[in-house]
C-alpha positions as CSV (number, residue, x, y, z in Angstrom):
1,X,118.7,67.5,-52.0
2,X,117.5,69.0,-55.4
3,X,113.9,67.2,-56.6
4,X,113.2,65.8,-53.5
5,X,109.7,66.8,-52.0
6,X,109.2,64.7,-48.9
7,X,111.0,62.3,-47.0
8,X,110.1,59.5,-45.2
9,X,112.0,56.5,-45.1
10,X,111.8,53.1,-43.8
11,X,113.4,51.8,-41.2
12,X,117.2,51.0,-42.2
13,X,117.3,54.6,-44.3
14,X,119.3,57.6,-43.1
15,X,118.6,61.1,-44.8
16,X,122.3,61.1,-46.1
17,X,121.3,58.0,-48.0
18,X,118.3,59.6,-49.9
19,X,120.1,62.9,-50.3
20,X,121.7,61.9,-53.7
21,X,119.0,62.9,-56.4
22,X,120.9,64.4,-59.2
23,X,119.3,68.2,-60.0
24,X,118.3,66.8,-63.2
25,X,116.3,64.3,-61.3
26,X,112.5,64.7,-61.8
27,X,110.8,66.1,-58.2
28,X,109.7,63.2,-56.2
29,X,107.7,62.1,-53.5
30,X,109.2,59.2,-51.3
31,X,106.9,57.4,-49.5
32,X,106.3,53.8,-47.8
33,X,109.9,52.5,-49.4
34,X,109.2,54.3,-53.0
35,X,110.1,57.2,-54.7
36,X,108.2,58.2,-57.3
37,X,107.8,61.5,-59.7
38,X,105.2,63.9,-58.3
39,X,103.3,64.3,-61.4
40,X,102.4,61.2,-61.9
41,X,104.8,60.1,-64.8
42,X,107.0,56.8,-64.8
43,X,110.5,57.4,-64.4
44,X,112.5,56.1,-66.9
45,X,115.6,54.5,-67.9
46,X,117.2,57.2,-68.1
47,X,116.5,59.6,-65.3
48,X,117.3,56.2,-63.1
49,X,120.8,55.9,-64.9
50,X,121.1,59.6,-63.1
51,X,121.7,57.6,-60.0
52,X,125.2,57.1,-58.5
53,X,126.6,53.7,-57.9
54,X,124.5,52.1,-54.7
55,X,121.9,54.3,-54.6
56,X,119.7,51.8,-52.6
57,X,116.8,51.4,-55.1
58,X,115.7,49.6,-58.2
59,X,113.3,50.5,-60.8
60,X,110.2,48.5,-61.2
61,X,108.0,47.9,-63.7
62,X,105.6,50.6,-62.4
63,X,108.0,53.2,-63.6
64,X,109.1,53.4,-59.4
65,X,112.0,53.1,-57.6
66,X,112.2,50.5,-54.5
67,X,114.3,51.2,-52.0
68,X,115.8,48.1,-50.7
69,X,117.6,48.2,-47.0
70,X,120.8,47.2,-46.3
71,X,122.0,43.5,-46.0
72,X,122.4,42.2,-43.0
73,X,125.8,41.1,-42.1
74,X,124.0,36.9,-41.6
75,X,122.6,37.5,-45.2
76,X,125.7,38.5,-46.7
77,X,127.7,35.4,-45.4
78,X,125.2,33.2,-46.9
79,X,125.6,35.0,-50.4
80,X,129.0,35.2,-50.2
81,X,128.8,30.8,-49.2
82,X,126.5,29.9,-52.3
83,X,129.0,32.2,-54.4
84,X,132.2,30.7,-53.3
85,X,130.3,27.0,-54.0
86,X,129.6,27.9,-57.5
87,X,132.6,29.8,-58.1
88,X,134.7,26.8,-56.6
89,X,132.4,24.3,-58.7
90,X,132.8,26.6,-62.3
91,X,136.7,26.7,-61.7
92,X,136.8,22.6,-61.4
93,X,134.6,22.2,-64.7
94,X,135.8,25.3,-66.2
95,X,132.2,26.2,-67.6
96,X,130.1,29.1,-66.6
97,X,130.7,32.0,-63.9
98,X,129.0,33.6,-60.7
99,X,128.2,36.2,-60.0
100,X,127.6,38.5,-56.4
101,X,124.8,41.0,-56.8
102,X,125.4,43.5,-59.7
103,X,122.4,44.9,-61.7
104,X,120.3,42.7,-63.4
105,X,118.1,44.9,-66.5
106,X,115.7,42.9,-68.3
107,X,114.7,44.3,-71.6
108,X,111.8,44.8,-72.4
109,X,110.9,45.3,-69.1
110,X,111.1,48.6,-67.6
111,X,112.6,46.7,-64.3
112,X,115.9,46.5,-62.8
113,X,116.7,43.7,-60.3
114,X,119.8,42.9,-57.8
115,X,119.7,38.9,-57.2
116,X,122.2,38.6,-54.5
117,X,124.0,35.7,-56.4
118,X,123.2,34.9,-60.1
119,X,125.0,32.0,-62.4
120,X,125.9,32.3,-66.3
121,X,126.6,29.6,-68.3
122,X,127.7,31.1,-71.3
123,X,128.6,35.3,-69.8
124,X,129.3,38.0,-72.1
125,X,132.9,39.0,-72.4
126,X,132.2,42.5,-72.2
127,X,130.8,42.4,-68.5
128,X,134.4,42.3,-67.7
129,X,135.0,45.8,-69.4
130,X,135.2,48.8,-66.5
131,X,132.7,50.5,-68.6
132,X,130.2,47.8,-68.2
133,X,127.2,48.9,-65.5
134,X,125.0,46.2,-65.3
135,X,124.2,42.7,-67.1
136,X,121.8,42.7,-69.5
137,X,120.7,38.9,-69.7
138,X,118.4,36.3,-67.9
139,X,120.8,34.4,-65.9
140,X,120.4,30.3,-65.9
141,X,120.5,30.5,-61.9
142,X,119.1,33.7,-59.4
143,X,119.4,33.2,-56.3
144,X,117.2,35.2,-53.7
145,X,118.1,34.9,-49.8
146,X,115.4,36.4,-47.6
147,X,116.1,38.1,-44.4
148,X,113.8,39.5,-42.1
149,X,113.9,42.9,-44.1
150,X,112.9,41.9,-47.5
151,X,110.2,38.9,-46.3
152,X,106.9,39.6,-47.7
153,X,105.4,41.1,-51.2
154,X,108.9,42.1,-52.7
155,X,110.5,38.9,-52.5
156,X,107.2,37.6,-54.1
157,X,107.2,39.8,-56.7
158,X,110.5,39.0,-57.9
159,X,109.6,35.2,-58.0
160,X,106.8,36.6,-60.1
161,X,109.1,38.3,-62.4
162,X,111.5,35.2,-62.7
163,X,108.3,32.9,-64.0
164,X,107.2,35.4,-65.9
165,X,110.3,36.7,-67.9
166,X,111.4,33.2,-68.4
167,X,114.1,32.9,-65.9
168,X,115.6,28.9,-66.4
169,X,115.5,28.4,-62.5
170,X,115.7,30.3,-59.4
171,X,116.6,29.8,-55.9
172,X,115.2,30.8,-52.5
173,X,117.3,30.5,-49.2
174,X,114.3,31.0,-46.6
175,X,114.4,31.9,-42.9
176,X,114.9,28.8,-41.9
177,X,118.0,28.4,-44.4
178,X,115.4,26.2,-46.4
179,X,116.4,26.7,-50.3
180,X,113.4,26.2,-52.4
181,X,113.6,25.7,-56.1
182,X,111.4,27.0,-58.9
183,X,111.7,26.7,-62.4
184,X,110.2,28.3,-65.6
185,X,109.1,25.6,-67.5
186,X,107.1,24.0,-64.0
187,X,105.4,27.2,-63.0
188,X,103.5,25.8,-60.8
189,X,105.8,23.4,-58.7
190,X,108.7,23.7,-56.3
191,X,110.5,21.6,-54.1
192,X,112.0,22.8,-51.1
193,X,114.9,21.1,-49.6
194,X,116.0,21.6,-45.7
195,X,119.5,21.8,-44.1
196,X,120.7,18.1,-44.1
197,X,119.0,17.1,-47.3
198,X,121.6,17.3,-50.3
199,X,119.8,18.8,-53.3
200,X,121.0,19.5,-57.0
201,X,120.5,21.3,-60.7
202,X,120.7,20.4,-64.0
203,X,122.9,23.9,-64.2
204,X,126.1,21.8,-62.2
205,X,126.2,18.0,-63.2
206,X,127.8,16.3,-60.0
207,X,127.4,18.8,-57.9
208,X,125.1,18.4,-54.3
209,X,124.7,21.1,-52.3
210,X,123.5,20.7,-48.5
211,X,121.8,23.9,-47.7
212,X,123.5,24.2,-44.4
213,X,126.7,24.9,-46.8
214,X,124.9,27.8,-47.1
215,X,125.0,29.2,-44.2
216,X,128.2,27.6,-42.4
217,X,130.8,26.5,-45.4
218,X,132.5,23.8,-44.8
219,X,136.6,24.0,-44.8
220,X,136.6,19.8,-46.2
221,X,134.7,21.4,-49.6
222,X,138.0,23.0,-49.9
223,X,139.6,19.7,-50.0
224,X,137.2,18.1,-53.1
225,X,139.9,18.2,-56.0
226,X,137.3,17.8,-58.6
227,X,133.3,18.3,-58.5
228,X,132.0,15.3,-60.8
229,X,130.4,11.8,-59.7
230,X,133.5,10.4,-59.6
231,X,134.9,12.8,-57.3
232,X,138.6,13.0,-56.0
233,X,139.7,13.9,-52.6
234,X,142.9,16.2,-51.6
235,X,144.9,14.5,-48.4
236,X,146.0,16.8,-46.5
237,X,148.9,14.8,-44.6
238,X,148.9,18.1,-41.5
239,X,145.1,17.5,-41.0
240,X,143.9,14.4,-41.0
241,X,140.2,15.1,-39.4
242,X,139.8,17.5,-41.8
243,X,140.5,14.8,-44.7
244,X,138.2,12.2,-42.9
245,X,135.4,15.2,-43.2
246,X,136.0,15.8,-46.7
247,X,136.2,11.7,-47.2
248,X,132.5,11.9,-45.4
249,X,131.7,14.5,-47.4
250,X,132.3,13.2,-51.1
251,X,131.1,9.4,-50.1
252,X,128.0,11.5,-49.3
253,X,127.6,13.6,-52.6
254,X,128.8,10.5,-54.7
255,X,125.9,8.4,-52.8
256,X,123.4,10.9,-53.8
257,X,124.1,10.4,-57.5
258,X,124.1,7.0,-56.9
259,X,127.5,6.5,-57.4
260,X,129.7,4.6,-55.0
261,X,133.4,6.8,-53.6
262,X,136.5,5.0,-54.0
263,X,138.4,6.4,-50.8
264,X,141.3,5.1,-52.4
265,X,141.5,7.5,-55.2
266,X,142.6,10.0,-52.3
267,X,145.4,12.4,-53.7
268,X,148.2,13.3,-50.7
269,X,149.3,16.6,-51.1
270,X,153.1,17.3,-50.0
271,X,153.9,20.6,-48.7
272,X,154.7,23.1,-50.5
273,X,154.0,21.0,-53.6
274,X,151.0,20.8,-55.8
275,X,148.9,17.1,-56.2
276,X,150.8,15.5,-59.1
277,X,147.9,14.8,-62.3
278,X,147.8,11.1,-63.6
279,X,148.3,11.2,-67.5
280,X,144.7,9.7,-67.8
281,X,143.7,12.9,-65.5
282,X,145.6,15.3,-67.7
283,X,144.0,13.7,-71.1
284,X,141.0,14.5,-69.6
285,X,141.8,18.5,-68.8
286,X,142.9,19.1,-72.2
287,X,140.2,17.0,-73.7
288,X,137.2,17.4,-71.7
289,X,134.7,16.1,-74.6
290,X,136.3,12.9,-75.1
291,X,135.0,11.7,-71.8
292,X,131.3,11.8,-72.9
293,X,131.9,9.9,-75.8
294,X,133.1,6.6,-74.1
């Protein structure tokens, strides 16, 4: 355990997890969740690249690491929920990507982050590469989800960040699975939206999100062909209720964008078979533009 001076670790930590300082690490002190260098001195970028993969810290602007505990297994699901959402909606639109909690660095800031789910509309190719560590660019969505572990001053502090650094909108699923919104360019206002009351984002046009999909997602979503205002529902002829729910479901969505569903635009699926795509349909996938200019 070369470099490390004293251990004490919040609750969550086991020695074996702190044990991984590098011998060219700096000696530290850890204390109250933080290690920091003994002498005084900010650690820097890169003494913290020293780190293995996981180490369960991030480096703040205070030249600290954080130490963050581990996800519970509730807050994980809801991640994961939000995730498959976006991914599901960025698929239909083909525009954008998700992503599930890799390492956010903000430059200039000496800061690293780890938003559990974070949206791109435009992502780099290269974060696909194997070499690639971490992304290196303010996401159009974070999304936060608090759990009784991180409630408090460092969930605050990252919302602090995000207003700060400029972040286009950020999410945060509260205790009460509660999302409330915050955006950079209305510092100062935020709307919170409870389970039951659909909510949505400039980021994903036709899309409503009930924050109870957060927490239990709903197999019907699975059923939406298309996410839009005009959206298109997949009959599954083997279960009806479930095509009812997803009929609910979109008549729901539609009415919050003040559109109106036409149930009769239902597609039947045949076993085994794919939904067959009108030509007007198929114009549309190749020519997604031409839509907007009617």
């Amino acid at each position: 355990m070369s470099g490390l001076l004293h251990l004490s670790p919040e609750i969550g930590f086991t020695q074996e997890d702190l044990a991984d300082l590098p011998d060219a690490f700096p000696p530290c002190v850890i204390r109250d969740g933080k290690i920091t260098r003994a002498d005084g001195l900010p650690l820097e970028w890169e003494q913290y690249d020293l780190l293995g993969e996981g180490f369960p810290a991030t480096l703040t602007e205070d030249g600290v690491l954080q130490m963050s505990p581990r996800p519970t297994p509730a807050h994980e699901e809801k991640a994961a929920n939000l995730f498959t959402l976006l991914k599901h909606f960025s698929t239909c639109q083909r525009a954008g990507k998700a992503y599930l909690g890799p390492e956010l660095r903000i430059r200039p800031y000496r800061r690293t982050l780890a938003p559990d789910v974070m949206f791109f509309k435009h992502p780099k190719p290269e974060w696909k590469q194997e070499s690639a560590t971490h992304i290196d660019q303010i996401p159009d969505l974070a999304v936060e989800i608090v759990s009784p572990s991180n409630v408090g001053k460092k969930c605050e502090d990252n919302l602090a960040f995000y207003h700060e650094a400029g972040f286009p909108e950020f999410w945060l699923v509260q205790l009460d699975n509660s999302v409330k919104i915050g955006r950079a360019a209305e510092p100062k206002m935020s709307t919170v939206y409870k389970p039951g009351e659909l909510f949505s984002s400039p980021l994903f046009p036709g899309l409503a999100i009930d924050p109870a999909w957060i927490v239990d997602y709903p197999d019907e979503i699975n059923l939406i062909r298309k996410f839009s205002p005009q959206i298109r529902v997949l009959r599954d002829p083997d279960e009806p209720q479930l095509t009812k729910r997803a009929r609910n479901m979109a008549a729901r969505i539609a009415e919050h964008f003040g559109e109106t569903h036409a149930s009769h635009r239902e597609l039947k699926r045949q076993p085994g078979r794919a939904p067959a795509i009108s030509p007007q349909a198929r114009t549309r996938q190749q020519e997604p533009g031409r839509e907007h200019e009617r």
